[in-house]
Backbone and ligand atoms as CSV (ligand in chain L), in Angstrom:
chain,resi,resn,atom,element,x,y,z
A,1,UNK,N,N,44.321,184.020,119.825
A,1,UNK,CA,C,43.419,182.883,120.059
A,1,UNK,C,C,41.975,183.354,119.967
A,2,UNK,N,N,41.258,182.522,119.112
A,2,UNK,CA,C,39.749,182.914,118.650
A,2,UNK,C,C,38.746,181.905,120.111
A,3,UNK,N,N,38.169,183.046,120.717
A,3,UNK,CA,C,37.373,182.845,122.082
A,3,UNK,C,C,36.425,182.028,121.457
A,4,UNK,N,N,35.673,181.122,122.104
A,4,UNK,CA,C,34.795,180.290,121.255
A,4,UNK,C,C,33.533,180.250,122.318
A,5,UNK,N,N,32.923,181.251,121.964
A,5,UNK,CA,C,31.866,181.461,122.727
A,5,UNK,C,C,30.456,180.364,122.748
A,6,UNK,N,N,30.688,179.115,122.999
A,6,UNK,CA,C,29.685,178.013,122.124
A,6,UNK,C,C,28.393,177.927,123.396
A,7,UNK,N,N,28.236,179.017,124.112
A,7,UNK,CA,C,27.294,178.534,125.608
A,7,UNK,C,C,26.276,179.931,124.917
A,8,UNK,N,N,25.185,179.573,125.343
A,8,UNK,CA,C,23.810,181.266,125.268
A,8,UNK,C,C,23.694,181.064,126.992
A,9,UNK,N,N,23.780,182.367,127.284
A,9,UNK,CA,C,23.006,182.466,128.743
A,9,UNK,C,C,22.742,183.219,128.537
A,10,UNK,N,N,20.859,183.091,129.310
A,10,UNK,CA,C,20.092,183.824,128.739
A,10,UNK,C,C,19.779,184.790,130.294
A,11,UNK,N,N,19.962,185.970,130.390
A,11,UNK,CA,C,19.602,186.464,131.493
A,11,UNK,C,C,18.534,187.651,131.213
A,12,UNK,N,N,17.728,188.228,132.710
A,12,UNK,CA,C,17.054,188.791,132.735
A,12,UNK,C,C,16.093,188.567,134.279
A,13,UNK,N,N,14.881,189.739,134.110
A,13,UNK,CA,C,13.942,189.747,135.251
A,13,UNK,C,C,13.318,188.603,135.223
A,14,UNK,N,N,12.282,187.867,135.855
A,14,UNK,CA,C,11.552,187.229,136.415
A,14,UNK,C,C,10.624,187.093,135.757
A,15,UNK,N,N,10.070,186.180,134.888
A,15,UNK,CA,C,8.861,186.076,134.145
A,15,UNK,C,C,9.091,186.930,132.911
A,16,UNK,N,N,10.343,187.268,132.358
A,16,UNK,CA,C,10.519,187.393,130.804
A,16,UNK,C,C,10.894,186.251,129.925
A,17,UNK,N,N,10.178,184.955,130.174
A,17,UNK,CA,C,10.492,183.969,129.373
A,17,UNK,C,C,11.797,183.353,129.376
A,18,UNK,N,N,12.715,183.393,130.074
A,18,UNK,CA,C,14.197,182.854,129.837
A,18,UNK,C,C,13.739,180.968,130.078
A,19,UNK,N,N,13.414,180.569,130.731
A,19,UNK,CA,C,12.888,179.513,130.838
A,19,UNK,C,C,11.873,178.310,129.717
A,20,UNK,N,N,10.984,179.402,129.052
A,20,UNK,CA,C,10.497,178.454,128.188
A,20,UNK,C,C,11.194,178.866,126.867
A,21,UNK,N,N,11.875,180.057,126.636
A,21,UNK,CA,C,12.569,180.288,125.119
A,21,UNK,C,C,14.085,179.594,125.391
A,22,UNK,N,N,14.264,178.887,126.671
A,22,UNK,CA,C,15.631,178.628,126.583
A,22,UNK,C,C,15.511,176.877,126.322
A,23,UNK,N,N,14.418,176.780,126.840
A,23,UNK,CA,C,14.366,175.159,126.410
A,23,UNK,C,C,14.141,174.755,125.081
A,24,UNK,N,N,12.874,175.440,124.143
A,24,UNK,CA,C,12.833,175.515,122.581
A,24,UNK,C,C,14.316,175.557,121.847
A,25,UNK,N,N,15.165,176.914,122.439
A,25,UNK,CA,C,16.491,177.238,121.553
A,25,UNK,C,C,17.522,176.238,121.976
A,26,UNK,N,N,17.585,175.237,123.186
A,26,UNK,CA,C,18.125,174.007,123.226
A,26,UNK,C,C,17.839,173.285,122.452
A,27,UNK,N,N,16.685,172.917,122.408
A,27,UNK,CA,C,16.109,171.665,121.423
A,27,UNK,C,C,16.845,172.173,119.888
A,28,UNK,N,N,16.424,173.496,119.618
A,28,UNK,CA,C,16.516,173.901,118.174
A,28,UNK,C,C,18.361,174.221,117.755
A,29,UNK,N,N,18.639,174.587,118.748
A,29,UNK,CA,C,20.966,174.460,118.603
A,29,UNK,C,C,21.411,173.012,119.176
A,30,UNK,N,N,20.173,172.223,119.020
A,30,UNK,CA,C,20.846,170.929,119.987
A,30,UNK,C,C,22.023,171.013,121.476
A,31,UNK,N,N,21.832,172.364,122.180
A,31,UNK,CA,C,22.517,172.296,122.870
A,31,UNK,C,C,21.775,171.556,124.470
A,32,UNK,N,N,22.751,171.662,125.126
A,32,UNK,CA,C,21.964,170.903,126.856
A,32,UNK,C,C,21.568,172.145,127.154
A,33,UNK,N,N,20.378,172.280,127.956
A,33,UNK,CA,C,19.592,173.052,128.307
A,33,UNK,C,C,20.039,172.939,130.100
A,34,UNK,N,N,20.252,173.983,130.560
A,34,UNK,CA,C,20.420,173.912,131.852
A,34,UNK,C,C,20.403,175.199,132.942
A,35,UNK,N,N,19.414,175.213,133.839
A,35,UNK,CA,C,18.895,176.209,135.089
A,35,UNK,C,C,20.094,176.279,135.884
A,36,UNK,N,N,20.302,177.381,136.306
A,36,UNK,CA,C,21.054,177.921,137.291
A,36,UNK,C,C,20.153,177.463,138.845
A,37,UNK,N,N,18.739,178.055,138.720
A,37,UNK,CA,C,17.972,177.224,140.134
A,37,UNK,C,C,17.882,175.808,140.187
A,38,UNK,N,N,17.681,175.135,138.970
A,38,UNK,CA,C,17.875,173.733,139.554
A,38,UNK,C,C,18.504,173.406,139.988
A,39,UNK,N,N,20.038,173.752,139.146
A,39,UNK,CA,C,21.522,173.292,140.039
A,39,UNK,C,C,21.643,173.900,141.491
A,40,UNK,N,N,21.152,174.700,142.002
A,40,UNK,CA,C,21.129,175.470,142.960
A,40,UNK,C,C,20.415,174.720,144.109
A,41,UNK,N,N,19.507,174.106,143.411
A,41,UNK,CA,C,18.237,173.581,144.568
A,41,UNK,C,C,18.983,172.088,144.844
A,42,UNK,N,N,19.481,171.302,144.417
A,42,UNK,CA,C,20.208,170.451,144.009
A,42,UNK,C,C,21.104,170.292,144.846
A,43,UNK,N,N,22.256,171.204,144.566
A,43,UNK,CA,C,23.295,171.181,146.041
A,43,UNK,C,C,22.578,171.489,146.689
A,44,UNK,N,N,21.777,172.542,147.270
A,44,UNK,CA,C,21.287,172.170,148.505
A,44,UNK,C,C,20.048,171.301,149.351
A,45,UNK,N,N,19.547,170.744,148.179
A,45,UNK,CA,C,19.142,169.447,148.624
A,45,UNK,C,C,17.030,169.997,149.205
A,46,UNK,N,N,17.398,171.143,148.976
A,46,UNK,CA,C,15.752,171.988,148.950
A,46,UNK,C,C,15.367,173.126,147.894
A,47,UNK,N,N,14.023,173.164,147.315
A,47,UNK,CA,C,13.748,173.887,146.590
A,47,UNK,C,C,14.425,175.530,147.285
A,48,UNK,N,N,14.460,176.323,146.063
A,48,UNK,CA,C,14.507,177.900,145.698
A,48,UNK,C,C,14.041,178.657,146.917
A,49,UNK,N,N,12.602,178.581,147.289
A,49,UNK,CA,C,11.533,178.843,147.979
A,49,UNK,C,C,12.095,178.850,149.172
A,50,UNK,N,N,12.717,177.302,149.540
A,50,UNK,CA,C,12.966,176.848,151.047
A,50,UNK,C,C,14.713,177.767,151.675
A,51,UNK,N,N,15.256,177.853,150.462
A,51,UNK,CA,C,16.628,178.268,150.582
A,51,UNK,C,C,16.294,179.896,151.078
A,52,UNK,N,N,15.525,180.438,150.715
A,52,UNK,CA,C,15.435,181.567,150.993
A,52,UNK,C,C,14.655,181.645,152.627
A,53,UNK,N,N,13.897,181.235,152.989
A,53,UNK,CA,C,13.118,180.978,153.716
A,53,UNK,C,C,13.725,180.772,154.972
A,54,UNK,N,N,14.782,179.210,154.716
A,54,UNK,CA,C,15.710,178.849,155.972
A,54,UNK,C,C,17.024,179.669,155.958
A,55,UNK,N,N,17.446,179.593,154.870
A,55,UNK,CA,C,18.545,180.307,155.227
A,55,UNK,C,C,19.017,181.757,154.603
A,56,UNK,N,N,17.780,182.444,153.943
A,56,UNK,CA,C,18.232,183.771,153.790
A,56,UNK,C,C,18.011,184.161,152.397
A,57,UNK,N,N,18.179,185.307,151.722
A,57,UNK,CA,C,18.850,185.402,150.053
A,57,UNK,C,C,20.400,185.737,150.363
A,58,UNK,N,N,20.582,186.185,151.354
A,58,UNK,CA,C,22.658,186.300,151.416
A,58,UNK,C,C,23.251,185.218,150.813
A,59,UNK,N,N,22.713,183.513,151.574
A,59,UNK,CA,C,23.084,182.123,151.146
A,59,UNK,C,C,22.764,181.624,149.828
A,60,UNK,N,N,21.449,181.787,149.511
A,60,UNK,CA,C,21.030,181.771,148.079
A,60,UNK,C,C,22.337,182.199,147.390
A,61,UNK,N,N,22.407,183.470,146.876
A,61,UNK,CA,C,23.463,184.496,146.412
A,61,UNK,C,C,24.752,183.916,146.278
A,62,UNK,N,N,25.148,183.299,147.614
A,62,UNK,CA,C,26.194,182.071,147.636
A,62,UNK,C,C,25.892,181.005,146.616
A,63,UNK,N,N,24.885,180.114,146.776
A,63,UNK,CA,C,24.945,178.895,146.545
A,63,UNK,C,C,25.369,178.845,144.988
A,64,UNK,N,N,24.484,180.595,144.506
A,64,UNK,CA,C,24.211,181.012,142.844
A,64,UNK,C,C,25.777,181.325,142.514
A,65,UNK,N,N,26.177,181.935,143.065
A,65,UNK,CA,C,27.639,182.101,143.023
A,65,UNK,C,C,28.660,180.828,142.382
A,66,UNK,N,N,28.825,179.874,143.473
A,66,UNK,CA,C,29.249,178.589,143.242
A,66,UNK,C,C,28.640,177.678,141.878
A,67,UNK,N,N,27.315,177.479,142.203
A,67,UNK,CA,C,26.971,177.052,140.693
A,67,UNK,C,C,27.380,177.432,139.494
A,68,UNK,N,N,27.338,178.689,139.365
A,68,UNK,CA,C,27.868,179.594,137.963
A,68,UNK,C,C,29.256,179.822,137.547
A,69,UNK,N,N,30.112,179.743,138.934
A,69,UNK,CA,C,31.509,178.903,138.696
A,69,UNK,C,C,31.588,177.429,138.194
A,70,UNK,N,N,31.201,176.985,139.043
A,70,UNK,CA,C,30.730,175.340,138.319
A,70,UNK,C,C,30.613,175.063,137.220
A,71,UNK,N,N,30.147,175.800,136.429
A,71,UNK,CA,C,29.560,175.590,135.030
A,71,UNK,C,C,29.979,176.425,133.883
A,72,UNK,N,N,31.038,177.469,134.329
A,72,UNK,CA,C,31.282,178.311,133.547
A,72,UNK,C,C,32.917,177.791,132.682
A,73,UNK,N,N,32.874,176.628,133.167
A,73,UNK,CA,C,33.875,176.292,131.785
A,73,UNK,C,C,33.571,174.778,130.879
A,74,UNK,N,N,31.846,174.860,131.313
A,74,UNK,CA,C,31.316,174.152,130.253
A,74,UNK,C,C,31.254,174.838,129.184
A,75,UNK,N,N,30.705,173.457,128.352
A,75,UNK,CA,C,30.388,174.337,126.794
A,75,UNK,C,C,29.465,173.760,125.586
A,76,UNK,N,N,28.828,174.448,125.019
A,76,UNK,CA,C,27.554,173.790,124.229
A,76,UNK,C,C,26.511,173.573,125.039
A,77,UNK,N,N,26.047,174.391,125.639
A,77,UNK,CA,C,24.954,174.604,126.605
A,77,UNK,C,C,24.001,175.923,126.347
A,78,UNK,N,N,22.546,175.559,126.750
A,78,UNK,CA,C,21.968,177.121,127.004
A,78,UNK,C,C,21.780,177.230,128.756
A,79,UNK,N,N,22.028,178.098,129.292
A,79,UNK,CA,C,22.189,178.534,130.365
A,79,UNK,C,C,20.980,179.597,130.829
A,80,UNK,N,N,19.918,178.926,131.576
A,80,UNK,CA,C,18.789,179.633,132.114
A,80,UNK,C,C,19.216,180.235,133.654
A,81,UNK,N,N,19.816,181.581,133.562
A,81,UNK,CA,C,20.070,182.245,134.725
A,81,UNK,C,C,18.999,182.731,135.452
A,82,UNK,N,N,19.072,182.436,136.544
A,82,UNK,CA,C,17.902,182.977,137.496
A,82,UNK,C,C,18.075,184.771,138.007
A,83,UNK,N,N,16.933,185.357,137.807
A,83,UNK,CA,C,17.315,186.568,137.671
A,83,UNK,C,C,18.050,187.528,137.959
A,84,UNK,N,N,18.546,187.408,138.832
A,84,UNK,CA,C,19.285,187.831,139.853
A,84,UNK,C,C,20.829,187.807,139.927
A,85,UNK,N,N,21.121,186.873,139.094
A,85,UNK,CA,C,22.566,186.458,138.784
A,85,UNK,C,C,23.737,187.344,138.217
A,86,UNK,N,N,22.919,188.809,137.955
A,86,UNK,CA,C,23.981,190.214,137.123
A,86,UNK,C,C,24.398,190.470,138.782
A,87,UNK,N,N,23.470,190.446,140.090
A,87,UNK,CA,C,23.975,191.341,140.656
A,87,UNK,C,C,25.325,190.689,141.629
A,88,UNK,N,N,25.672,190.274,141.185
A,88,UNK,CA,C,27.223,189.912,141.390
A,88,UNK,C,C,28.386,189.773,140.101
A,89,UNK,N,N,28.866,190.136,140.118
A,89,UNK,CA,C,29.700,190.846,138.561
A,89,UNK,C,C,30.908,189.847,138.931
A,90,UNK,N,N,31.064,188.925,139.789
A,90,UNK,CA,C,32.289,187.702,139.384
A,90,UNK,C,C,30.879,186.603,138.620
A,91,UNK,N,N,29.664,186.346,138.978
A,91,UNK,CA,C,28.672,185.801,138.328
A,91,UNK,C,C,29.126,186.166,136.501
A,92,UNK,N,N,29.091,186.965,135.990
A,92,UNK,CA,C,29.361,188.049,135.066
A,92,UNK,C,C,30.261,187.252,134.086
A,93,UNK,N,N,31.206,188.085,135.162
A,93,UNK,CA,C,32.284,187.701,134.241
A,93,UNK,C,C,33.051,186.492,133.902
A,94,UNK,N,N,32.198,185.098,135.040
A,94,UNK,CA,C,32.179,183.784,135.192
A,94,UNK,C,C,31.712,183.157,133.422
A,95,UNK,N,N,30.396,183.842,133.153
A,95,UNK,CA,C,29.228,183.632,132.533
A,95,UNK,C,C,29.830,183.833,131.160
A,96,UNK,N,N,30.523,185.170,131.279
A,96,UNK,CA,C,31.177,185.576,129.712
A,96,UNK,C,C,32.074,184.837,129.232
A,97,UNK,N,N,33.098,184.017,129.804
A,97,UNK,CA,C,33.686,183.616,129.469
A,97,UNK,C,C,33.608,182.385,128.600
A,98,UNK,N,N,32.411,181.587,128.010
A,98,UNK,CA,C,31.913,181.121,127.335
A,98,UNK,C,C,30.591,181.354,127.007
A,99,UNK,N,N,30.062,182.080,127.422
A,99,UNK,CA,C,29.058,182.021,126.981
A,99,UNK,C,C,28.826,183.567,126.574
A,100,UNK,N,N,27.595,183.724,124.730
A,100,UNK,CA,C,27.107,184.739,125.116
A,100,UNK,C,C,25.566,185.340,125.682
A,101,UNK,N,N,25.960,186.010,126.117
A,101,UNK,CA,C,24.836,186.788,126.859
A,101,UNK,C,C,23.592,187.435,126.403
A,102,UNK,N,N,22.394,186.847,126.111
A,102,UNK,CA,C,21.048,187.126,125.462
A,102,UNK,C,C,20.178,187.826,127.080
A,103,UNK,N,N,19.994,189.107,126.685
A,103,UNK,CA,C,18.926,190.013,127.822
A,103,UNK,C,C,17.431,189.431,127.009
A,104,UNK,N,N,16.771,189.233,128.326
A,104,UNK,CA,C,15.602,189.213,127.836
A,104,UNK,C,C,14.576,190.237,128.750
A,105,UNK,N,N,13.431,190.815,128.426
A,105,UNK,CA,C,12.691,192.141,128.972
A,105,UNK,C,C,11.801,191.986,128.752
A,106,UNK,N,N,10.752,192.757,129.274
A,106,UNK,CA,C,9.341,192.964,129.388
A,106,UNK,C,C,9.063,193.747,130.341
A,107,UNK,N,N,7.975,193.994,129.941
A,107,UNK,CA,C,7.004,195.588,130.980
A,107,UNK,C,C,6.866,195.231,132.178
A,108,UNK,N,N,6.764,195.734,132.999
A,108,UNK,CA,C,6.229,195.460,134.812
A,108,UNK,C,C,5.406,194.637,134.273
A,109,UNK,N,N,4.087,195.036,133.577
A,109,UNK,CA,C,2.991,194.317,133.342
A,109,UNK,C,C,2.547,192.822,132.986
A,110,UNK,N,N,3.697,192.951,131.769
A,110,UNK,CA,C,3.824,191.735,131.035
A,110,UNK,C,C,4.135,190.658,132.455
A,111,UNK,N,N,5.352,191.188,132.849
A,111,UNK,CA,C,5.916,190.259,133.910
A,111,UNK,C,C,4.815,189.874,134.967
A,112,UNK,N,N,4.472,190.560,135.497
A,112,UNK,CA,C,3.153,190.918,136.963
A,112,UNK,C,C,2.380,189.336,136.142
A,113,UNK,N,N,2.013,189.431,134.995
A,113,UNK,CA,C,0.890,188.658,134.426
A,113,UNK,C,C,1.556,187.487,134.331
A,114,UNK,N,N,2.625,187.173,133.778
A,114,UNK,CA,C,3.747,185.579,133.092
A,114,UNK,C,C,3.899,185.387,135.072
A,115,UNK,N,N,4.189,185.824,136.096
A,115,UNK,CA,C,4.730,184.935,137.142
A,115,UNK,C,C,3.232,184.882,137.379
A,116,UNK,N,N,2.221,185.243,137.674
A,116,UNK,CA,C,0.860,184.754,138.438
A,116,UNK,C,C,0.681,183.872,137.942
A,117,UNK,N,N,0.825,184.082,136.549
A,117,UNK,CA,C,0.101,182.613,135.857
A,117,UNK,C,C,1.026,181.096,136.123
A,118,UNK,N,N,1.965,181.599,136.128
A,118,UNK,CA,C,3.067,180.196,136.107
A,118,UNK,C,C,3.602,179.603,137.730
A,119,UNK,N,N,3.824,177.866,137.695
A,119,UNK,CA,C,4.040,177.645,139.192
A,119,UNK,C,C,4.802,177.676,139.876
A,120,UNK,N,N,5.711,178.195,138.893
A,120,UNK,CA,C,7.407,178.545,139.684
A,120,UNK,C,C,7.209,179.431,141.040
A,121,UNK,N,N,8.045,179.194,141.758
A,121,UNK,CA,C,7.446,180.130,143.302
A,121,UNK,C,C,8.580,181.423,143.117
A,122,UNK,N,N,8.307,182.408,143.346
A,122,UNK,CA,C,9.110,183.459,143.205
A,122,UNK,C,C,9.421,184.191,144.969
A,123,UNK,N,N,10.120,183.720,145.600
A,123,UNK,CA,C,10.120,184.402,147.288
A,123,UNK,C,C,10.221,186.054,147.297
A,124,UNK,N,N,11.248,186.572,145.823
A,124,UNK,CA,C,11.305,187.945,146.312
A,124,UNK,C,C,10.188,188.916,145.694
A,125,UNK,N,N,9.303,187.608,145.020
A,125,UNK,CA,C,7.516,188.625,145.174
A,125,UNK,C,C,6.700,189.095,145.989
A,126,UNK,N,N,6.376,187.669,146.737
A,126,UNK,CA,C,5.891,187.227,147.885
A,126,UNK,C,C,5.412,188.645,148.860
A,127,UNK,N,N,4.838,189.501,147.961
A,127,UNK,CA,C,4.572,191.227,148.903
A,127,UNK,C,C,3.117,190.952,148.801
A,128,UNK,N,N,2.219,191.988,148.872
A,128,UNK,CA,C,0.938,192.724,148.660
A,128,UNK,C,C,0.879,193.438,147.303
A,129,UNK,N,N,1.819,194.586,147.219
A,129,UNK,CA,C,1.636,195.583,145.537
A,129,UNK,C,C,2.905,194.575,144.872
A,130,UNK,N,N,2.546,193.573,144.031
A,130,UNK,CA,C,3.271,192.418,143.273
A,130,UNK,C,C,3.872,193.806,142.149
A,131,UNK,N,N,2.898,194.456,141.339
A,131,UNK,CA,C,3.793,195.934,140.418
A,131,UNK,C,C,4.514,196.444,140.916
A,132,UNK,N,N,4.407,197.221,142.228
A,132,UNK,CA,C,5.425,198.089,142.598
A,132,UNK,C,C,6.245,197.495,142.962
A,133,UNK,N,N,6.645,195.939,143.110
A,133,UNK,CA,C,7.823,195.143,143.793
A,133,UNK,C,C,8.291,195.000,142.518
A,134,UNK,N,N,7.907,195.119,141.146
A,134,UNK,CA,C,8.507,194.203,139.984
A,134,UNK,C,C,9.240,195.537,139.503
A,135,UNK,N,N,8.457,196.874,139.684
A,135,UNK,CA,C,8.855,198.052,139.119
A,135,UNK,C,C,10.318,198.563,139.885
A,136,UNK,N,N,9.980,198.507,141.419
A,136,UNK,CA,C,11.291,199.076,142.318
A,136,UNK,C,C,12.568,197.805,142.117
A,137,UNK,N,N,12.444,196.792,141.843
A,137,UNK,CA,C,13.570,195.951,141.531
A,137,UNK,C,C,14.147,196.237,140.428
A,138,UNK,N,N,13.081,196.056,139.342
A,138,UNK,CA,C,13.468,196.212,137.892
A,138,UNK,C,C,14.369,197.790,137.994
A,139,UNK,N,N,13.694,198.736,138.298
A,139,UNK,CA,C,14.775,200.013,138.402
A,139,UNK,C,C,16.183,199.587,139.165
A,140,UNK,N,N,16.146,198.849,140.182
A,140,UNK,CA,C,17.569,198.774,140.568
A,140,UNK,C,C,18.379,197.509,139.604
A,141,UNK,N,N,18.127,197.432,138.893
A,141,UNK,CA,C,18.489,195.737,138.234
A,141,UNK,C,C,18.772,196.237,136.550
A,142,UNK,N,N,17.704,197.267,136.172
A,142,UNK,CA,C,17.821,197.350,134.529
A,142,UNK,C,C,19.587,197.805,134.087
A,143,UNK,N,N,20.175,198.919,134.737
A,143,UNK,CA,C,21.277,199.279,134.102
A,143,UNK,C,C,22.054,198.491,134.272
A,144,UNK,N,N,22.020,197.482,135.014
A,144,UNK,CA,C,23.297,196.069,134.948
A,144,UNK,C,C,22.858,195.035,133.777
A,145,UNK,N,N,21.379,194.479,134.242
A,145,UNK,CA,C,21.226,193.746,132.811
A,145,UNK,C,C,21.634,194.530,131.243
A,146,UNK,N,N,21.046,195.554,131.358
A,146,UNK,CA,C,21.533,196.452,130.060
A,146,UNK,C,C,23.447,195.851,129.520
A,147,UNK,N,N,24.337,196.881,130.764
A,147,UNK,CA,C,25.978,196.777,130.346
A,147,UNK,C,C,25.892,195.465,130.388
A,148,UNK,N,N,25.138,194.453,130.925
A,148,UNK,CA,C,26.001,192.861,130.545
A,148,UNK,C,C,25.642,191.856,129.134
A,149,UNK,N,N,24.870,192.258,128.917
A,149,UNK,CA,C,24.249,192.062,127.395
A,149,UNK,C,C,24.900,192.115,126.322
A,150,UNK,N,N,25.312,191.033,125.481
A,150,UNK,CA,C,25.696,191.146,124.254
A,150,UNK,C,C,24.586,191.477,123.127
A,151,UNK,N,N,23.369,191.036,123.795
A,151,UNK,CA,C,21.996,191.308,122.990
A,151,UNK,C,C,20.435,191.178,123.687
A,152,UNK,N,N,19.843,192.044,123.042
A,152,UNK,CA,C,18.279,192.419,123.891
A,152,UNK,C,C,17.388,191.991,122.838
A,153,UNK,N,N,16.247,191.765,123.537
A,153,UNK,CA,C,15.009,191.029,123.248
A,153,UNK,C,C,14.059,191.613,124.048
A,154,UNK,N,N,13.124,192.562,123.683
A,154,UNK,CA,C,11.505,193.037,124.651
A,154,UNK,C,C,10.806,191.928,123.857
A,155,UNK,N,N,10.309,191.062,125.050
A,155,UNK,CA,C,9.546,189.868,124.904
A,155,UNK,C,C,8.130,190.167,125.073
A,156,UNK,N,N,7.690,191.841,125.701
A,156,UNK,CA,C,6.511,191.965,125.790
A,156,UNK,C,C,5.218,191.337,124.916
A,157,UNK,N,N,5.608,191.451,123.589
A,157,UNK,CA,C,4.767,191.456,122.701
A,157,UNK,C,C,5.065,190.192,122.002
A,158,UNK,N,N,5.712,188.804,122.061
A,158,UNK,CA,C,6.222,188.122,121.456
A,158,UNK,C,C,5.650,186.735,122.048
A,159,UNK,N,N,5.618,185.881,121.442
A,159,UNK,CA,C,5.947,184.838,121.771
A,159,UNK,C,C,7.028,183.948,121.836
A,160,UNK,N,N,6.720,182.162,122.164
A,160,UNK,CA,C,8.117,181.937,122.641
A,160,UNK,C,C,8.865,181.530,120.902
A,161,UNK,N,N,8.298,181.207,120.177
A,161,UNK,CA,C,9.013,180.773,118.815
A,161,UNK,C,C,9.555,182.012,118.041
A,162,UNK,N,N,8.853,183.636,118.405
A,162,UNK,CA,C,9.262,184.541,117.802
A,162,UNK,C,C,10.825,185.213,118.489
A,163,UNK,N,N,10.600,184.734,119.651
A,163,UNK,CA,C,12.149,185.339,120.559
A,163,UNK,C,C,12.970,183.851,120.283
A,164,UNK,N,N,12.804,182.999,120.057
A,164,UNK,CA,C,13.608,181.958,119.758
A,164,UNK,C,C,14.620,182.339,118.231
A,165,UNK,N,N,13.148,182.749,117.213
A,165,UNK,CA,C,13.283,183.403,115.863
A,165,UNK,C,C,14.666,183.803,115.649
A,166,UNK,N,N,14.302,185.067,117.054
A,166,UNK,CA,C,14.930,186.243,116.777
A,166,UNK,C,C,16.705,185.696,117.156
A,167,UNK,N,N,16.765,185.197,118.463
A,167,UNK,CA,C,17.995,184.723,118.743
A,167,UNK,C,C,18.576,184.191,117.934
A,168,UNK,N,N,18.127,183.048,117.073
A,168,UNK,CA,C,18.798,182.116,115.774
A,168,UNK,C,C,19.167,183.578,115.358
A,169,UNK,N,N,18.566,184.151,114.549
A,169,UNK,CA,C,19.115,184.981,113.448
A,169,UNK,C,C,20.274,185.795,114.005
A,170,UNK,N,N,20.042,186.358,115.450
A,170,UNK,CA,C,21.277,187.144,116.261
A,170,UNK,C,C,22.675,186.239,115.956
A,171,UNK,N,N,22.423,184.684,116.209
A,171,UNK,CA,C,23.446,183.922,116.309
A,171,UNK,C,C,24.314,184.045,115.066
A,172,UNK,N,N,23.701,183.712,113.891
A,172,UNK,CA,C,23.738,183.501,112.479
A,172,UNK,C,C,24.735,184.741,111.918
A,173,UNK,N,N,24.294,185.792,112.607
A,173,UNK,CA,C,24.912,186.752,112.324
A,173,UNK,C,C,26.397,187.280,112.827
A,174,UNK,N,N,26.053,186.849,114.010
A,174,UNK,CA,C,27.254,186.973,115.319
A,174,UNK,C,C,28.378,186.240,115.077
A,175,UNK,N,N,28.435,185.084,114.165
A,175,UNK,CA,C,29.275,183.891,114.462
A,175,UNK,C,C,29.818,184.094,112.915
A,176,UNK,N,N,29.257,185.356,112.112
A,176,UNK,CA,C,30.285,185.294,111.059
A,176,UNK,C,C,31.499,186.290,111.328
L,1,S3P,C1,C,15.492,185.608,141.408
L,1,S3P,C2,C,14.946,184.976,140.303
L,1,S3P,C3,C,14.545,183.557,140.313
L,1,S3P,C4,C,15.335,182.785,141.373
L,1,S3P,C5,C,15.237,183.462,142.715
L,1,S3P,C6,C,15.774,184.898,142.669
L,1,S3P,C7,C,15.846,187.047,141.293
L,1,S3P,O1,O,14.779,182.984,139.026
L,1,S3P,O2,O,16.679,182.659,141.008
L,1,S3P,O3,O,13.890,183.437,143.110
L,1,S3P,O4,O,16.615,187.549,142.146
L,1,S3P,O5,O,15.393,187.714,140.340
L,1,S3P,P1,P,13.862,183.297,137.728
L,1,S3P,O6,O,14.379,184.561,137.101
L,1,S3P,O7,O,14.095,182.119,136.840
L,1,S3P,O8,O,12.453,183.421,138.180
C-alpha cells in the first residue's frame, strides 16, 4: 500500500517563518492552512500566552498533544506546528503519518530579530538575554528537529516566496 503523504507540516524554532511561508504554500497547493496554536487556544478557550501563565507549559504540552492527534488523520492540509511540538515523539510520529515534514531554520539572530518584530506573544522568551534564551533552547531542540525532517530550509537569508520556491520544487520532486 502506497502511503499518501498529502499534509506539509512545517516544523521548527520560533520566528523561522513557518507561519507566513505556510499560509502563501496553502494558498499556492490549494491546501487548508492550519496552526497547531490556534487549535490549541481554541479548546481551551484562552490565548497561548494565558495557557502558559494559568496553567503551566506541562498543560500546554498536553493540550498540543491532543490537538496533533486530532488532526493527524486529516488530509490536504499545511500544518503550522508550534515549535515545540518535536519534543514529544508520539507528536512525531502522529504528524508523519500523513504528513511530510518541512524543517525550517535560522540563526539565533535572524530569529532574536523575526519574534521582536512580530505580535505573536512568545511566553518561553519572556527573559532579559532574549539570544542566550533562543541559543540554549535551540541547542537542546536542533538534533530532534534535524532526525524528524524529511527536508531543511535555512530561512536566514530568504524570503517568504523564496522558501515557498524552494518547498514547491522539494514537492515536485518528492512525489515522483
Ligand atoms: C513554542 C512555540 C510557539 C508556541 C508556544 C511554544 C515552543 O509557537 O507553540 O509558545 O515551544 O517553541 P511558534 O513556533 O509558532 O512561535
Amino acid at each position: 500500500v502506497v502511503r499518501m503523504r498529502t499534509n506539509i507540516a512545517l516544523i521548527g524554532f520560533m520566528g523561522t517563518g513557518k507561519t507566513s511561508v505556510g499560509r502563501v504554500l496553502a494558498v499556492r497547493l490549494k491546501k487548508e492552512f492550519i496552526r497547531t496554536d490556534d487549535l490549541i487556544a481554541e479548546s481551551a478557550g484562552k490565548s497561548i500566552p494565558e495557557i502558559f501563565e494559568e496553567d503551566g507549559e506541562l498543560r500546554f504540552r498536553e493540550l498540543e498533544t491532543e490537538v496533533v492527534k486530532r488532526i493527524s488523520d486529516k488530509k490536504g492540509m499545511v500544518i503550522d506546528c508550534g515549535g515545540g511540538v518535536i519534543l514529544n515523539r508520539i507528536n512525531v510520529d502522529n504528524l508523519k503519518k500523513n504528513s511530510r515534514i518541512i524543517l525550517l531554520t535560522a540563526s539565533p539572530e535572524a530569529i532574536l530579530e523575526r519574534v521582536l518584530k512580530d505580535a505573536e506573544q512568545r511566553p518561553l522568551l519572556e527573559t532579559q538575554d532574549k539570544l542566550e534564551r533562543i541559543k540554549q533552547l535551540l541547542s537542546l531542540r536542533e538534533p530532534l528537529y534535524k532526525r524528524f525532517a524529511d527536508f531543511e530550509i535555512d530561512t536566514s537569508n530568504l524570503d517568504v516566496d523564496q522558501v515557498v520556491d524552494k518547498i514547491l520544487e522539494y514537492l515536485k520532486d518528492a512525489s515522483v
